[in-house]
N, C-alpha and C positions, 0 to 999 in steps of 0.2 A: 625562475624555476630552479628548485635546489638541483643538484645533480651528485650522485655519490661518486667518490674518488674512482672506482671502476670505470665508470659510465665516463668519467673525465678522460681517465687514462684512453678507452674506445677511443674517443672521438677526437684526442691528439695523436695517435698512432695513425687512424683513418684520415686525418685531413691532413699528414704529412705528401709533401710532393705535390696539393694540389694546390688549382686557385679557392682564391676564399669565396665564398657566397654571404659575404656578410655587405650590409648597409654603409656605405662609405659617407662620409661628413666631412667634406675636404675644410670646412672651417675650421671643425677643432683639430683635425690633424693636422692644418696648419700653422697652428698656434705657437709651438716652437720654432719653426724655422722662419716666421715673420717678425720673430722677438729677439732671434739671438743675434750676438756680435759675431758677427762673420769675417773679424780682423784675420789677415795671413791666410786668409782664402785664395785657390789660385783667381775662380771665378765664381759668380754667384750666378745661375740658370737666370735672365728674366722671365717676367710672366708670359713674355710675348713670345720669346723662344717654346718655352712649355706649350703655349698655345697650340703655335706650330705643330711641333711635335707629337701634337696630345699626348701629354705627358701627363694628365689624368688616369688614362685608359693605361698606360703604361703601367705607373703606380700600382693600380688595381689588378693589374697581372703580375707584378714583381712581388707585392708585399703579400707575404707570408707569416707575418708575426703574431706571436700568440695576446700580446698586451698592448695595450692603447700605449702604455710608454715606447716602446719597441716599434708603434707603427708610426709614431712622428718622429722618433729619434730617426726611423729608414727613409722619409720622404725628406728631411734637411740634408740626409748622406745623398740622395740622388742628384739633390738640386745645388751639391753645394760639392765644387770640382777641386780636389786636396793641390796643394803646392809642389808633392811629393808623394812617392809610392813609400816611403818608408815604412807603413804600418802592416803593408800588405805581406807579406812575406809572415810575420805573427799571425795576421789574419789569417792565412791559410791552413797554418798549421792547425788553427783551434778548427776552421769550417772543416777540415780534414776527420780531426778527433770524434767532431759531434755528426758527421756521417757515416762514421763506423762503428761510432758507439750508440746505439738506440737507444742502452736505457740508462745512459748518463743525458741524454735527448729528450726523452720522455719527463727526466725528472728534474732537468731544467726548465721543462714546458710547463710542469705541474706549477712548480710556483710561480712563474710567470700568468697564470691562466688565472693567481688573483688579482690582477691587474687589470680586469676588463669592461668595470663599470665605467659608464660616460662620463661622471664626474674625477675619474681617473686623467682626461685629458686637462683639467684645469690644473694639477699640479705645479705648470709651469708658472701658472701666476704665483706659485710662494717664491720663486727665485727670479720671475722676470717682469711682472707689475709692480705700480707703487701702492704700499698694502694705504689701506682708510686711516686717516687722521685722529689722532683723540680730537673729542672738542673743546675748546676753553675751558669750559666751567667743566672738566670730567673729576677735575678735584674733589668735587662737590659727594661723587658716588662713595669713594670708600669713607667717607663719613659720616653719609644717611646708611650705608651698609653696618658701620658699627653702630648708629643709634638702634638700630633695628635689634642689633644684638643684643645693647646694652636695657634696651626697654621691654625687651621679650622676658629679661633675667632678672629686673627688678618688678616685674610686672605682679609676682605672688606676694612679696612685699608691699609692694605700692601700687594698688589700684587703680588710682587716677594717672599711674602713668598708660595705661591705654591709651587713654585719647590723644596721646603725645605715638604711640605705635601706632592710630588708626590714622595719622596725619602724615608720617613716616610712611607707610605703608601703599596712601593714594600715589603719594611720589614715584616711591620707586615704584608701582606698578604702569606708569606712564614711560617712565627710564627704560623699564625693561621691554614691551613693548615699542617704546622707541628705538633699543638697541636690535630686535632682530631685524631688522633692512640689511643689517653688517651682518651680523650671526647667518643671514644666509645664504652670503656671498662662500662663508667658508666650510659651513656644516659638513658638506661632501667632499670637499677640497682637502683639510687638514688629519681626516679618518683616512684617507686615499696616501696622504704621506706616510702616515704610519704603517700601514700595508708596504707601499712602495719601501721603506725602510729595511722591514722585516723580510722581504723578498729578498733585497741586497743580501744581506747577513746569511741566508738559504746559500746562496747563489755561491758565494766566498767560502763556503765550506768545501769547494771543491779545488783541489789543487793548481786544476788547470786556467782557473781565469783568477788567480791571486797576481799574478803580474798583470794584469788589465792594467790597472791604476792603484800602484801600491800606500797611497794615501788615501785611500775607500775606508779600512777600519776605522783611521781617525775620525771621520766624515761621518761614519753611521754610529758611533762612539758622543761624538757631541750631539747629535741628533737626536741620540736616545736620552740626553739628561734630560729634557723635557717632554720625555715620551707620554710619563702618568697626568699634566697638565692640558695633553694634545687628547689625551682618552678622553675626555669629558665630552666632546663634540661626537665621538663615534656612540657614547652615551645619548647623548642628547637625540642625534639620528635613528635609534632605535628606537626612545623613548616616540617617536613620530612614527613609524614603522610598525612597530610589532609592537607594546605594549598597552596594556588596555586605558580607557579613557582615562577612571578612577585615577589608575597609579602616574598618570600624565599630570593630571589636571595636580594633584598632590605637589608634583615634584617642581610643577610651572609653581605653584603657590610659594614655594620656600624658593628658589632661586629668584623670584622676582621680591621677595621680601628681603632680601641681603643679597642683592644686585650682583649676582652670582656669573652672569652669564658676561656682561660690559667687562667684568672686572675678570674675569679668566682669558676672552678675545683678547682682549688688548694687550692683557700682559705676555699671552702667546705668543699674538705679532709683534711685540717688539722682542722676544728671542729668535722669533724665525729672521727676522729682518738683519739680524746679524749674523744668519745662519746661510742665507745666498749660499754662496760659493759649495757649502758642504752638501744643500739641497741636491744645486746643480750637479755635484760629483756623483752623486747615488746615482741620479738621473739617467743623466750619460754613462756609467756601468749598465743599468739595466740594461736600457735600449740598445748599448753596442751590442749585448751579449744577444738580445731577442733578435737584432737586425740578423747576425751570425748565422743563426737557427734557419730566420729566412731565407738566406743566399744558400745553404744549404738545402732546404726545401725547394725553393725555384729551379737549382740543377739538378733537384732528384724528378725534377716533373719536364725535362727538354728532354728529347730525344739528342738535342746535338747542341755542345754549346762547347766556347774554351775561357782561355785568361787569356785577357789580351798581350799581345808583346809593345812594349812601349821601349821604341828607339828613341835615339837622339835628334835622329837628321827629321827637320822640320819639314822639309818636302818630299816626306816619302808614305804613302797610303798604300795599304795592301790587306784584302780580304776576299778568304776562299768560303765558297758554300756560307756565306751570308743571305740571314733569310730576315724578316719583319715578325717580332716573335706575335702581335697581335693579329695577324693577317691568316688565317684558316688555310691550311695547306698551301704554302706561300712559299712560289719556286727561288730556290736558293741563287746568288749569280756571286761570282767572283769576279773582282776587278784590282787593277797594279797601276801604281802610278809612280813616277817616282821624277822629280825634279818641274812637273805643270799639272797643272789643274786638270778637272775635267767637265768637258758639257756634253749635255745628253740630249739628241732629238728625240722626234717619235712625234703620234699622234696622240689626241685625247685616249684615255682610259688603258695609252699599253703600259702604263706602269714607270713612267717620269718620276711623277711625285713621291708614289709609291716609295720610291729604292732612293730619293732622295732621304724622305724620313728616316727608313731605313737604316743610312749610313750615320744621321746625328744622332739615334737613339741607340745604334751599338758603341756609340763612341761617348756616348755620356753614361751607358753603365759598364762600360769598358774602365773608365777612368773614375769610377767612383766606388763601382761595387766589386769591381777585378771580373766580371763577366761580360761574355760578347754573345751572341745569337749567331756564332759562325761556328765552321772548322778550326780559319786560323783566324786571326784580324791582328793588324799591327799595324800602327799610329804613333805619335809621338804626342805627346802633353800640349794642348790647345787648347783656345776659348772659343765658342759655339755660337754664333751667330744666326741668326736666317730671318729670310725673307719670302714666305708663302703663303700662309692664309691674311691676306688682308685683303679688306673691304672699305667701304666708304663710309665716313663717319659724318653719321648726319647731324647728330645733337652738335657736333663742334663743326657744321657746318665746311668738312674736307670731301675733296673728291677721292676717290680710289688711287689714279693719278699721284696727287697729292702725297699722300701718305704712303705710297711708295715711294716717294722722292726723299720724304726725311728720314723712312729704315733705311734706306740704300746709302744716306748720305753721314747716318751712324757708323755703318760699315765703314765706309772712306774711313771717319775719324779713328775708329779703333785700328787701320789696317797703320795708320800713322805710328801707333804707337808700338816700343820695338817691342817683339814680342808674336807669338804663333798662332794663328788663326784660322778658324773651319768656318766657311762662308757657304751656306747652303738657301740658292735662290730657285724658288719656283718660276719659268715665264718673270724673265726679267723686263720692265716696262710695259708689258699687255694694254697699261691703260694708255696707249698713245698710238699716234699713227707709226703705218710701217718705218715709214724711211726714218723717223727721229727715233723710231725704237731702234733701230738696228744700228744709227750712225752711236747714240747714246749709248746704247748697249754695249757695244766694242769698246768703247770708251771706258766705262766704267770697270770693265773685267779685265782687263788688262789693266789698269789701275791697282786693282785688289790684288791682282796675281803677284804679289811680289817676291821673293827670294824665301819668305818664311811664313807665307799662307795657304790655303792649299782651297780653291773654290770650285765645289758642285753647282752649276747651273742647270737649269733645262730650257729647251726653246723649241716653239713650233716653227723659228727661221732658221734654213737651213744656210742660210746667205750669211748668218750671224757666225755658222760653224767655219765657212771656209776664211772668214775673217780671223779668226780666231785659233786656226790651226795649226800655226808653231809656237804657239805657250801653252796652247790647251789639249790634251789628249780626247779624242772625239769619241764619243757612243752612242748608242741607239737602242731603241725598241721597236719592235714595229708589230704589224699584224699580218695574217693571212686571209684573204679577200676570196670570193670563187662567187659564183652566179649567185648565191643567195645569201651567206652570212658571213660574218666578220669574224675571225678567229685569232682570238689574243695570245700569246706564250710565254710573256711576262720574261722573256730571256733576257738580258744583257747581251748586245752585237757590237765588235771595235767596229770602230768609222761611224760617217755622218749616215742617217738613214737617205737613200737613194729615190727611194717608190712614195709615191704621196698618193695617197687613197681616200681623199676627203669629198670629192665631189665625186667616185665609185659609189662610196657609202651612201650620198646622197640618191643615186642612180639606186642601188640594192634595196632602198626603203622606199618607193616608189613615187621619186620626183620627176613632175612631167618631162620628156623628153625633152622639149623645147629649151628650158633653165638648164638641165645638162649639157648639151649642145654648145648653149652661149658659156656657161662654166668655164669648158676647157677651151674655146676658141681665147677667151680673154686671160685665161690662164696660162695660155704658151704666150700673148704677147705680153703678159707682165714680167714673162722671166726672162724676153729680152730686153725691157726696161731696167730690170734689178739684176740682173748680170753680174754678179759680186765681182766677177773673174776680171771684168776691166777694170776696175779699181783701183786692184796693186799695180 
């Protein structure tokens, strides 16, 4: 639907600050960050951490960008953890500029807002797939194309040369239907570059992102010698779109008759294909500048957020009024750490997992996008790890068990390697029995814990905490219980949780007396069996 520039302008000043209500396609806006070289990366997110995380849901609450370029350029920045803060300090200065300036903001947005068709996300295939092959015999074309020409011209002179153009003519009309399979891998692709182009050169006319990447002019400068060669595809797409059969069916007749279309593709991709590098350069200008806009918009829409402080010392974690920015009125907690770990008890649903997530998604857009969902947060430069949503994998025939053994035992390898790590485990071992979970468990964490990692656990064994109590700094959550309902507060509490209310709750939901009864009889004599305290 057309919309007039007013109507544009509305409805980029009204969706500033907020989330977006648009259709998300994580395929194509993953297109760029599954294809790029991610050399001198600190760390690359896996999928399995993402998973964890939902880092889906995330996304879709962070990105705020107005063009499909800008919305994958943002989702590689999130997943993809820098070596160095060096850019950041520039970056803020411009996220500063463009949230006190609204209508250098606005008029950033405008042009970026031509960037929003879907075939706008293939882009990335001119600079990161390998373009279609000529095929052998393509020699063949630009010489039925000048017979074409040559027997159209002698054609009022020599009559009998017809039947030399209507034999010319079946050919290349096979040629040229056989060329659109290709033609319309790029019809929408190489109109989208030239948009994408013309947007840069918009963009550049403003003083304040001419240091972005001061070889951009060059990059949209060679890009544009073949700009009038790259028109014909944005022709061609109209000619399919908006113009009437007649003047179609016309213009399909003369391009297929001097093989107009095989011989302009091809000669296209083979300038783009030595154009990579400069593609990619436009690229990444746009998106960094759209990602900008975004990080802007996301803190004009928190109530509470900061810039993370990023120390040196590898064993020092501290965050005040940290909250889960997806989580709907979602109680803030603060916690300090500094030289051990932390594991957290509690029961189902007070909020373990919760504030685990929590802590790796302010720490991965702490350290990617310079934002934290806290007051304060301060961490040092580490790779992301964890261990919580896993299940049993049937088609490869693993147990739950199982597949907790070999994330757990990734961990080990990376904790090997020198270097700083954020190990975040939900219920470590669950799939096993008490005593091997608890003896394993202690094992393993204390393994991990070493001089320059810093690991969040949580555990419903409390036996697991007093084990674990002079490397690990202890926490809790708990609940509030009374005759009839369970009352959660979501707080953060130092120490191991004390009160277990598990077979209460079974008692408050009306389990026969009888099985309550036997519950806690068997449950004081297991905790004289599992007595952590003789141990040491």
């Amino acid at each position: 639907m057309f919309e007039t520039k007013k109507k544009i302008k509305e409805r980029l000043i009204e969706s500033f600050g907020k989330v977006k209500k648009d259709s998300f396609y994580f395929e194509s806006i993953e297109k760029y960050f599954r294809n790029k070289n991610h050399t001198g990366a600190f760390q690359i997110l896996s999928d399995k951490t993402c998973n964890d995380l939902d880092f889906n849901e995330l996304f879709m609450f962070v990105d705020r960008t107005t063009s499909k370029v800008g919305q994958q350029f943002l989702y590689d920045t999130l997943r993809t953890i820098p070596p160095n803060g060096d850019k950041l300090v520039k970056q803020e200065k411009l996220i500063e500029q463009i949230t006190k300036d609204s209508n250098l903001r606005l008029e950033l947005q405008i042009h970026l807002d031509k960037l929003t068709r879907e075939s706008t996300y293939f882009i990335t295939t001119l600079f990161q797939d390998e373009y279609i092959k000529k095929p052998k015999w393509f020699f063949v074309i630009p010489v039925l194309s000048l017979t074409s020409l040559l027997s159209l011209s002698f054609l009022l002179f020599i009559p009998q040369v017809f039947f030399v153009l209507l034999v010319v003519m079946i050919i290349n009309l096979g040629i040229h239907y056989w060329n659109k399979q290709y033609l319309h891998e790029y019809i929408g692709t190489i109109p989208q570059l030239l948009t994408l182009n013309r947007v840069a050169e918009e963009l550049l006319k403003h003083n304040i992102l001419k240091k972005i990447s001061l070889d951009l002019p060059e990059s949209i400068t060679i890009i544009n010698k073949i700009r009038h060669r790259m028109s014909f595809f944005r022709l061609e797409a109209k000619f399919q779109s908006d113009l009437g059969v007649f003047f179609w069916s016309f213009m399909e007749l003369i391009k297929a008759l001097f093989l107009l279309e095989p011989l302009i593709l091809f000669g296209v991709l083979k300038q783009l294909d030595l154009k990579r590098k400069e593609i990619e350069n436009v690229f990444s200008f746009v998106g960094y500048v759209d990602s900008l806009i975004s990080i802007a918009s996301l803190r004009q829409g928190l109530n509470l957020f900061c810039l993370p402080e990023l120390n040196d010392k590898s064993k020092v974690f501290e965050a005040i009024e940290m909250y889960h920015p997806l989580i709907v009125d979602c109680v803030p907690n603060s916690i300090h750490c500094s030289g051990k770990s932390i594991l957290l008890t509690g029961s189902n649903m007070s909020g373990k997992t919760s504030f685990i997530r929590t802590i790796g998604l302010n720490t991965i857009t702490g350290l990617t996008i310079n934002t934290c969902f806290a007051r304060h947060f301060s961490i040092s430069r580490l790779k992301i790890y964890s261990a919580i949503r896993l299940s049993d994998d049937l088609m490869n025939d693993k147990s739950y068990y199982f597949e907790e053994v070999l994330t757990i035992k990734e961990m080990i390898e990376k904790s090997e390697i020198p270097g700083s790590n954020l190990f975040l485990l939900d219920e470590i071992f669950k799939g096993t029995n008490t005593i091997e979970r608890i003896s394993a468990g202690r094992s393993v964490l204390s393994y991990l814990n070493n001089e320059s990692n810093i690991v969040f656990v949580s555990t419903h064994d409390i036996e697991l905490a007093d084990l674990l109590r002079d490397n690990y700094k202890l926490y809790h959550f708990s609940e509030q219980v009374d005759n009839k309902t369970v009352d959660f507060d979501f707080k953060l509490k130092e120490g191991k949780l004390k009160n277990r209310n598990a077979i209460r709750i079974l008692e408050i939901n009306g389990y026969p007396m009888q099985i309550i009864t036997e519950a806690i009889d068997l449950s004081k004599k297991l905790d004289k069996i599992y007595d952590i305290n003789k141990i040491d």
